[in-house]
C-alpha positions as CSV (number, residue, x, y, z in Angstrom):
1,X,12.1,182.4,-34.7
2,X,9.7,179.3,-34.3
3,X,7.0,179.5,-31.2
4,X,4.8,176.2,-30.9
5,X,1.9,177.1,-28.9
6,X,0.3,174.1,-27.4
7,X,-3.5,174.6,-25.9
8,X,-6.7,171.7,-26.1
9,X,-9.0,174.3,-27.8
10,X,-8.4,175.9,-31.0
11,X,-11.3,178.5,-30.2
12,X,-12.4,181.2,-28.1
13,X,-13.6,178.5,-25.3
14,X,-12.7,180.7,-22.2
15,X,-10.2,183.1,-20.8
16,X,-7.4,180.8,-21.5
17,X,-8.1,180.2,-24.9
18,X,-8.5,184.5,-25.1
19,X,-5.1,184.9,-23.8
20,X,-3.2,182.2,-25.9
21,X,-5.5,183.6,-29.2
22,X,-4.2,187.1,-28.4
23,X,-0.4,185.9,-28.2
24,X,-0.3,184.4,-31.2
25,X,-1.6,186.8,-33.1
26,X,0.8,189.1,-31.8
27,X,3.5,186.8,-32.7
28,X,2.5,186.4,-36.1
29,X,1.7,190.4,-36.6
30,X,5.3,190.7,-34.8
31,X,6.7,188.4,-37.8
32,X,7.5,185.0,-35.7
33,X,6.3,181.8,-37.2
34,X,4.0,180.0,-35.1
35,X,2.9,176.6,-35.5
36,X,-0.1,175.2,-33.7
37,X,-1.1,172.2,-31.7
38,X,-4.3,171.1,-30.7
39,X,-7.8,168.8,-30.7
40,X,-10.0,168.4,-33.4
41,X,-13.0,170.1,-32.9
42,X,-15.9,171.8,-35.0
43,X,-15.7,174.9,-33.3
44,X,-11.7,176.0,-34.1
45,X,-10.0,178.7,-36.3
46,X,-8.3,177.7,-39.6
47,X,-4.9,176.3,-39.0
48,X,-2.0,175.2,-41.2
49,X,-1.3,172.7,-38.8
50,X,-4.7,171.1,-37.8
51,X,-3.4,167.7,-39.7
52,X,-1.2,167.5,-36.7
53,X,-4.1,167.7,-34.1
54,X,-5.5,165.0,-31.8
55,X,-8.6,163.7,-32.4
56,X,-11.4,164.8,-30.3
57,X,-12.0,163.9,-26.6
58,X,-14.6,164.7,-24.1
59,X,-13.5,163.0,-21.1
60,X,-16.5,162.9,-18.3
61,X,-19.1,162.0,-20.7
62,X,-19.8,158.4,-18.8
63,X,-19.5,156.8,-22.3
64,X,-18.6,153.5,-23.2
65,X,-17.9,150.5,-21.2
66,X,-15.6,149.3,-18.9
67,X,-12.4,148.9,-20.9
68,X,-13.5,152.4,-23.0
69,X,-13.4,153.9,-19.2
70,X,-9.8,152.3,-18.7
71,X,-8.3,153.7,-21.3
72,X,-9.7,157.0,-21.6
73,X,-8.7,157.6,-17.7
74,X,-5.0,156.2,-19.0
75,X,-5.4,158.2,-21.9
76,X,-6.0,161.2,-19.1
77,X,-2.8,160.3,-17.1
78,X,-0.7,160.1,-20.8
79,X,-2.0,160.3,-24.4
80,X,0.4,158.1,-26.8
81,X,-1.6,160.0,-29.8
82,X,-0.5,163.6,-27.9
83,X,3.1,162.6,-27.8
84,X,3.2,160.9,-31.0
85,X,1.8,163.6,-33.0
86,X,3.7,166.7,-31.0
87,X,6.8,164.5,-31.7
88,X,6.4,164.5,-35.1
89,X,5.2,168.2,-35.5
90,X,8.8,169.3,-33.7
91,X,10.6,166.5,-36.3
92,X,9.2,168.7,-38.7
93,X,9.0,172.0,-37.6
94,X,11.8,173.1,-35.4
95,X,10.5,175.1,-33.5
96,X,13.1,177.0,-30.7
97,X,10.8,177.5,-28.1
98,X,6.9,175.3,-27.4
99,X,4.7,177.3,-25.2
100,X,1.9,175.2,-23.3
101,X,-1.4,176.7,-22.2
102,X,-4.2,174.4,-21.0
103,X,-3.4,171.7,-21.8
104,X,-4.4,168.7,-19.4
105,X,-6.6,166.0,-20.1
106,X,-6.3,166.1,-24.2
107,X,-3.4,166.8,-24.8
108,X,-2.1,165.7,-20.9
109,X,1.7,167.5,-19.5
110,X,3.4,164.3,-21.2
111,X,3.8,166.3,-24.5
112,X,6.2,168.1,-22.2
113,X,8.8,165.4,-22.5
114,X,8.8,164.6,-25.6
115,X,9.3,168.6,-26.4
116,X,12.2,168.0,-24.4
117,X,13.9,164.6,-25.3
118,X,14.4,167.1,-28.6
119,X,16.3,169.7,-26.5
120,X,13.8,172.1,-27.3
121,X,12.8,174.6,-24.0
122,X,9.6,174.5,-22.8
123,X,7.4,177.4,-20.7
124,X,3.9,177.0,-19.7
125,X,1.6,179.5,-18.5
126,X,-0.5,178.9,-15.7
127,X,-4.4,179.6,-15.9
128,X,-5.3,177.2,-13.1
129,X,-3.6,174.9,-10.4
130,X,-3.6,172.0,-11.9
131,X,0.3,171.2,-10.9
132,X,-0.6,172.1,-7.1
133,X,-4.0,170.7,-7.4
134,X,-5.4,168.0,-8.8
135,X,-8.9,169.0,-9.3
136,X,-7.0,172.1,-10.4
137,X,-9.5,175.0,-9.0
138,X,-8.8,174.4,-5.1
139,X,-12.2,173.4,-4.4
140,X,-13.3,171.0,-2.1
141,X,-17.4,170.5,-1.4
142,X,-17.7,173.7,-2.4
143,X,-14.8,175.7,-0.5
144,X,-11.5,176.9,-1.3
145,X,-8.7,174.3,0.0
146,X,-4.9,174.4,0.2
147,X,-4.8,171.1,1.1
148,X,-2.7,169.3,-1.8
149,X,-0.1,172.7,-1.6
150,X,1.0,171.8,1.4
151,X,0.6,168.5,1.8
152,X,0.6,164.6,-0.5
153,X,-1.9,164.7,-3.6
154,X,-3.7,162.0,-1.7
155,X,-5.7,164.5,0.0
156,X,-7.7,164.8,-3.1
157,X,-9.1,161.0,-2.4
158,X,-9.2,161.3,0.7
159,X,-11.8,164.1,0.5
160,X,-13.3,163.1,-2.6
161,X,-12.8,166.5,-4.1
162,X,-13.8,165.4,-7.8
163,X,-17.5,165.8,-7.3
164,X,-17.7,163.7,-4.1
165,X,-16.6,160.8,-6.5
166,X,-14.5,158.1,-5.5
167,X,-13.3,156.7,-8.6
168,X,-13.0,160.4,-10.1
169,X,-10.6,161.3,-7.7
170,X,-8.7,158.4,-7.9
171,X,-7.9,159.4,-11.4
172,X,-6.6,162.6,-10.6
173,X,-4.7,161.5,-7.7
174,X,-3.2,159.2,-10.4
175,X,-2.7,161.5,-13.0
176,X,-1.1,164.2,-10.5
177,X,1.1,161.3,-8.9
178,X,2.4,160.2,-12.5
179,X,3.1,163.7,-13.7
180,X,5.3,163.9,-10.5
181,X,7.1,160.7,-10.3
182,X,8.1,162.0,-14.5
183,X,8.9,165.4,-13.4
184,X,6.7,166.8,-16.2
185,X,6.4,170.2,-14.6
186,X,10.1,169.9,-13.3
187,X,11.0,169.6,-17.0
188,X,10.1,173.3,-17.5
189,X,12.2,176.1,-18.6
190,X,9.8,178.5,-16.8
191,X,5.8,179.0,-15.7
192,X,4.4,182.3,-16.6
193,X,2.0,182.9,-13.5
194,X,-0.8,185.8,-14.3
195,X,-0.9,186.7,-11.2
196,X,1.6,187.1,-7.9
197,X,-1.0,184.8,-5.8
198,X,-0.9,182.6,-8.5
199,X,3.0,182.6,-7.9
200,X,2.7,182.3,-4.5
201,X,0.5,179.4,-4.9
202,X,3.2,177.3,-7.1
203,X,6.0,178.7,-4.9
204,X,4.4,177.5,-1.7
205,X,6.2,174.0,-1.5
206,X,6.7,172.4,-4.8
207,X,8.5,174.7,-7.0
208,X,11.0,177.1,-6.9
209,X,10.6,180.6,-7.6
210,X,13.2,181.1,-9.8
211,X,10.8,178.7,-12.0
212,X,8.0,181.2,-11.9
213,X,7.6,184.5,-13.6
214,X,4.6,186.8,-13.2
215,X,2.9,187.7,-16.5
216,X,-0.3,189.9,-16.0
217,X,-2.8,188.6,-19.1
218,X,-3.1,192.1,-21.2
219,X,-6.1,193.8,-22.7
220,X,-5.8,196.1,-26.0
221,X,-6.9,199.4,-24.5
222,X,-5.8,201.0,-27.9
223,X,-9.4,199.1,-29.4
224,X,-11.7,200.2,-26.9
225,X,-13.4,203.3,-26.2
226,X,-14.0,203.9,-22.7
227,X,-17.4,204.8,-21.7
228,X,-17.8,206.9,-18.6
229,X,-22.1,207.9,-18.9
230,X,-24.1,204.1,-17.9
231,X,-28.0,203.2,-18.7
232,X,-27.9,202.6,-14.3
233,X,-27.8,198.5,-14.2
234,X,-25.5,196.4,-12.8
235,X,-23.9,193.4,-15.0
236,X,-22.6,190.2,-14.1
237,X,-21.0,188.2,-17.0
238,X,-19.8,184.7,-16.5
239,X,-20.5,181.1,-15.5
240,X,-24.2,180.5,-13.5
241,X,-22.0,178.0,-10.8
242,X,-21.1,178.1,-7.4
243,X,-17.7,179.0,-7.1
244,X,-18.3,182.2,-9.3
245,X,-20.4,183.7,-6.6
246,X,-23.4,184.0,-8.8
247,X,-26.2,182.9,-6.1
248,X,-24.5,185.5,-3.2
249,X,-25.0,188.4,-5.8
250,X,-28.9,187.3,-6.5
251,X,-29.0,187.1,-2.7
252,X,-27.6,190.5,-2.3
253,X,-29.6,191.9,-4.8
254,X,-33.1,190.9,-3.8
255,X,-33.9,193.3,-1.1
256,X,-32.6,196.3,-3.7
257,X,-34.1,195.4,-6.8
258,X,-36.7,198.2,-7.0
259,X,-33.5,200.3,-7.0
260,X,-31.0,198.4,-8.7
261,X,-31.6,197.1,-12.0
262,X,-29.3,193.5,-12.5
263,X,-28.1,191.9,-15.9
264,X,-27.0,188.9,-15.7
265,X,-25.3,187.6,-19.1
266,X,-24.3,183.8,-19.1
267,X,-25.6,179.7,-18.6
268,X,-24.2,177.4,-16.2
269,X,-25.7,174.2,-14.0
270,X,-27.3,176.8,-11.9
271,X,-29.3,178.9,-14.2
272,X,-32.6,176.9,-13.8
273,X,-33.3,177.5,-9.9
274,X,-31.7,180.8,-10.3
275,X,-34.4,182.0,-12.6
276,X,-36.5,180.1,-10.5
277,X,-35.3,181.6,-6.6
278,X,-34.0,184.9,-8.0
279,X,-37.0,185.8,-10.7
280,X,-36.0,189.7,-10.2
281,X,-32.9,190.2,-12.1
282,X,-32.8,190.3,-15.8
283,X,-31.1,186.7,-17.3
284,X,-29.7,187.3,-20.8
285,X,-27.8,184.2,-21.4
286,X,-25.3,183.6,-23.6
287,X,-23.6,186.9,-24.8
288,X,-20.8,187.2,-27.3
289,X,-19.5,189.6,-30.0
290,X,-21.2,193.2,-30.0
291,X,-24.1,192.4,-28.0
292,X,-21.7,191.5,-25.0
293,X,-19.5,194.5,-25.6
294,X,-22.9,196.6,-26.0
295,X,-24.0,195.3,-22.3
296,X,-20.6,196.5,-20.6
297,X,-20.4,199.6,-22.1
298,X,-23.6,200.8,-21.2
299,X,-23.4,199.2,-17.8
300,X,-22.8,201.0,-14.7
301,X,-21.1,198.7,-12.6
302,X,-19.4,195.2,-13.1
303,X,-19.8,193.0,-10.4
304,X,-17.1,189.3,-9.9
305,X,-18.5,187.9,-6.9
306,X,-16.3,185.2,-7.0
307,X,-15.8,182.2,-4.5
308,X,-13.0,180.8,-5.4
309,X,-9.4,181.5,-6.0
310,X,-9.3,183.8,-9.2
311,X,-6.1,184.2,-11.4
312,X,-6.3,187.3,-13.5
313,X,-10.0,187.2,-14.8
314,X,-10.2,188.6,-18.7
315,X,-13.5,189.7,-17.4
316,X,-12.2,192.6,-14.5
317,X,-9.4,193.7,-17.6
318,X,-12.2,194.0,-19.6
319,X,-14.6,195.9,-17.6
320,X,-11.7,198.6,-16.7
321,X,-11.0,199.2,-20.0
322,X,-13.9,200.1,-20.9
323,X,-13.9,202.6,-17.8
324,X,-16.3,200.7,-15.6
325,X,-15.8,200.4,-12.2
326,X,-16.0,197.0,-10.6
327,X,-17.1,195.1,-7.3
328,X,-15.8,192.5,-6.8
329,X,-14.9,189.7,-4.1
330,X,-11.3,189.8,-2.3
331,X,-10.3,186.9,-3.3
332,X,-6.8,185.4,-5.4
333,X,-5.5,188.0,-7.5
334,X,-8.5,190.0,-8.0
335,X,-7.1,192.9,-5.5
336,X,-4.0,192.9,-7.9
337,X,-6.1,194.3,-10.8
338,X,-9.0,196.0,-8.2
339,X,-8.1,198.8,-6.2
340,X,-10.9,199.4,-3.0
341,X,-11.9,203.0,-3.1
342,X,-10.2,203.9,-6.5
343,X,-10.8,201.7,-9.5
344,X,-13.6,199.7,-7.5
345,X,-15.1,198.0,-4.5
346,X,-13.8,195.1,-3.0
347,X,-15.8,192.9,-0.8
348,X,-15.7,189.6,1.8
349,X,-16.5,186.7,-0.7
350,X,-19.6,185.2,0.0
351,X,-20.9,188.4,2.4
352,X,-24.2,189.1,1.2
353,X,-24.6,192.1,3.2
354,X,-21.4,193.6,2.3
355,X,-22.0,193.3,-1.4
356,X,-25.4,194.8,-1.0
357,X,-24.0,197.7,0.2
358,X,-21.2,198.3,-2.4
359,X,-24.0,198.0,-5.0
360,X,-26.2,200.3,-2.8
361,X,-23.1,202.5,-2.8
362,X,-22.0,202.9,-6.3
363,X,-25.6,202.6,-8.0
364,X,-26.9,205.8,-6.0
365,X,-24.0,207.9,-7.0
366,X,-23.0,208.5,-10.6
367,X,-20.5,211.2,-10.5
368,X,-18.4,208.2,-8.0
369,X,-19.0,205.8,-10.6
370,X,-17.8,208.2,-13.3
371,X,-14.4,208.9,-11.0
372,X,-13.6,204.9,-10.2
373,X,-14.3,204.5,-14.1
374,X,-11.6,207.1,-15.4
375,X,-9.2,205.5,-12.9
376,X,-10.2,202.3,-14.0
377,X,-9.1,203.0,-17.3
378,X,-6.1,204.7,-16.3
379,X,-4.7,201.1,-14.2
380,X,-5.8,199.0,-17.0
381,X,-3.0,201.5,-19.6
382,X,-0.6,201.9,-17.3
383,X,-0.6,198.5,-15.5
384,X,-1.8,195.7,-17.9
385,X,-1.5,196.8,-21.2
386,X,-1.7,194.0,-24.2
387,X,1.4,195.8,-25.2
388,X,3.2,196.0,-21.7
389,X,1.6,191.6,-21.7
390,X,3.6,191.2,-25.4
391,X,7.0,193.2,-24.4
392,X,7.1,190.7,-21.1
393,X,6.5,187.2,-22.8
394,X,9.3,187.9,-25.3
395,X,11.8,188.8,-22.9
396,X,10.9,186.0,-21.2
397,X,11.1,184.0,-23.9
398,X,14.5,185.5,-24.3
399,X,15.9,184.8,-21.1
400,X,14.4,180.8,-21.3
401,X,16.5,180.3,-25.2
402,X,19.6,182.4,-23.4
403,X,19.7,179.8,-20.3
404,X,19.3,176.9,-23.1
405,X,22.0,178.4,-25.0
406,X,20.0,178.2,-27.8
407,X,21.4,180.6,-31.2
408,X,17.9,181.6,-31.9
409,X,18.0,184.1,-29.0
410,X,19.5,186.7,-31.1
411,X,16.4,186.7,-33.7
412,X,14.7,186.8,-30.8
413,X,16.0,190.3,-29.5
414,X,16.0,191.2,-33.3
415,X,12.3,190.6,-33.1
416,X,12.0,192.3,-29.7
417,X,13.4,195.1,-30.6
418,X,11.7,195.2,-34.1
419,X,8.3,195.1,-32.1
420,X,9.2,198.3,-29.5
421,X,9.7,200.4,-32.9
């Protein structure tokens, strides 16, 4: 069996990228044949395939004059290169399945159709709203919005949701109202949602829910060893912007800081008048490799303040597999991987006060940390297992080449059953 997997980055650039890398190595390992597609870029893995790549795009840059602005906001709504080369790839290739990740913008949802006008199925998996929102986080000004759910895709010009621009919105209203009018999404043999808010959130008004199928991202337990004993800080890992909540933890943490040692791993647009307003925690910047994985396993609590509508953060999976408890906001589908009381704390996004007393809580009580930690653990192997992640994306890929009729969905149950052994 042939997989396509279709994602903008070719490199660990964030949770989505995480996820797709971890499926196709599994499908590789598992004996498939996977073909890639993607944008050039300095920064990706070796690929047999990367002849086949668009070139590189960075869209938002401000670059160029006024026709370069045209076309690259065209380019935005559909890229002739994306479907060209994708075209040409499946000419060559064959594959019996293509399975999209993120990949708007570069590579734009019009690579859908022409996957299709070949009769070859098509599933995408969702790591952010783009086909309910246009701005694709439901953000507006700063606060979560369900505006464009329930209602036109206008809304996101009329509140001028891309940064307070104007002519930014515009773009997206475009790009969303194109992708619509071409029933792009409508094309697609299924969405794998990470999360059952996520579904929810795609169910709402604009797609059915036979269309949707909840996949929880995995994390490979079997290559971590859990760490119950902690060096008695707190550690945030992420993004230094708004929506992640990062300012609301510094807040909470200021009037406990004799008491509650705070590492805070990560760069964003923010991280200047953080260090600046909030000069008691401990910034580390940018971690990666064994020195992040060093931080979380000696770490005594993970906090996800988050203020906006999560999916299935990599980061929570993480931090439970390697037995830490976590507090975290109650927002999206962060109470589908943290339990209050058992694995973690959950708290009132943006509540100050109630996140300075979880932290209070947990950090003056080690044998409670040690107990949400082993439970922790526990949830993460029994509920969102890379393995349990793997078993669920080939069935589903077995019932999408069933409903196409496709012969290939034989090999696919002989691979199946082949990777249960």
């Amino acid at each position: 069996m042939k997989v396509l997997l279709a994602n903008k980055f070719f490199f660990r650039n964030g949770g989505s990228e995480a996820v797709m890398l971890q499926e196709r190595d599994f499908l590789i390992d598992s004996g498939f044949e996977v073909i890639d597609f993607s944008m050039h870029d300095s920064r990706n893995l070796p690929s047999a395939y990367s002849e086949s790549f668009v070139e590189h795009r960075a869209y938002g840059d401000g670059e160029g004059g006024a026709a370069a602005k045209v076309r690259a906001a065209l380019e935005l709504i559909h890229s002739p290169e994306a479907v060209r080369k994708i075209g040409q790839l499946i000419d060559r290739t064959k594959p019996d399945i293509v399975h999209c990740h993120n990949i708007y913008h570069q590579l734009t949802p019009s690579i859908i159709r022409a996957a299709k006008k070949r009769d070859v199925p098509v599933v995408l998996t969702l790591h952010d709203y783009k086909p309910v929102c246009p701005v694709y986080t439901r953000l507006r000004n700063g606060q979560v919005c369900s505006a464009c759910l329930d209602g036109p895709f206008s809304n996101v010009v009329k509140h001028r949701c891309a940064e307070g621009s104007l002519g930014k919105s515009a773009i997206l209203f475009a790009e969303a109202s194109v992708q619509r009018f071409l029933g792009s999404y409508q094309m697609l043999d299924g969405f794998i949602a990470p999360s059952r808010f996520m579904r929810d959130a795609m169910t709402r008004k604009r797609f059915p829910e036979k269309q949707v199928e909840v996949i929880y991202n995995g994390i490979d337990c079997s290559a971590i060893s859990p760490t119950f004993d902690d060096d008695g800080y707190a550690l945030y890992l992420g993004r230094l912007s708004a929506e992640k909540g990062i300012e609301t933890l510094l807040r909470a943490h200021s009037d406990i800081a004799e008491n509650v040692p705070l590492m805070v791993a990560g760069t964003g647009p923010l991280e200047s008048k953080l260090r600046a307003d909030f000069p008691k925690a401990d910034y580390l910047g940018y971690l990666a490799g064994d020195a992040l994985e060093d931080r979380i396993r000696n770490a005594a609590v993970i906090v996800v303040p988050s203020e906006w509508y999560e999916n299935c953060p990599m980061s929570v999976l993480e931090a439970m597999a390697f037995g830490k408890p976590v507090i975290a906001s109650d927002m999206g589908g962060i109470p589908e991987l943290v339990v209050h009381d058992e694995t973690g704390l959950l708290f009132p996004a943006g509540d100050a006060g109630a996140l300075r007393q979880c932290l209070t809580r947990l950090m003056s009580d080690p044998s409670l940390r040690r107990e949400l930690g082993i439970a922790a653990r526990r949830r993460a192997e029994a509920h969102f297992s890379l393995d349990q992640h793997n078993t669920s994306l080939l069935r589903l890929y077995e019932t999408v080449l069933r409903r196409a009729g496709s012969e290939t969905s034989c090999t696919a149950s002989a691979k199946f059953a082949t990777s249960q052994e």
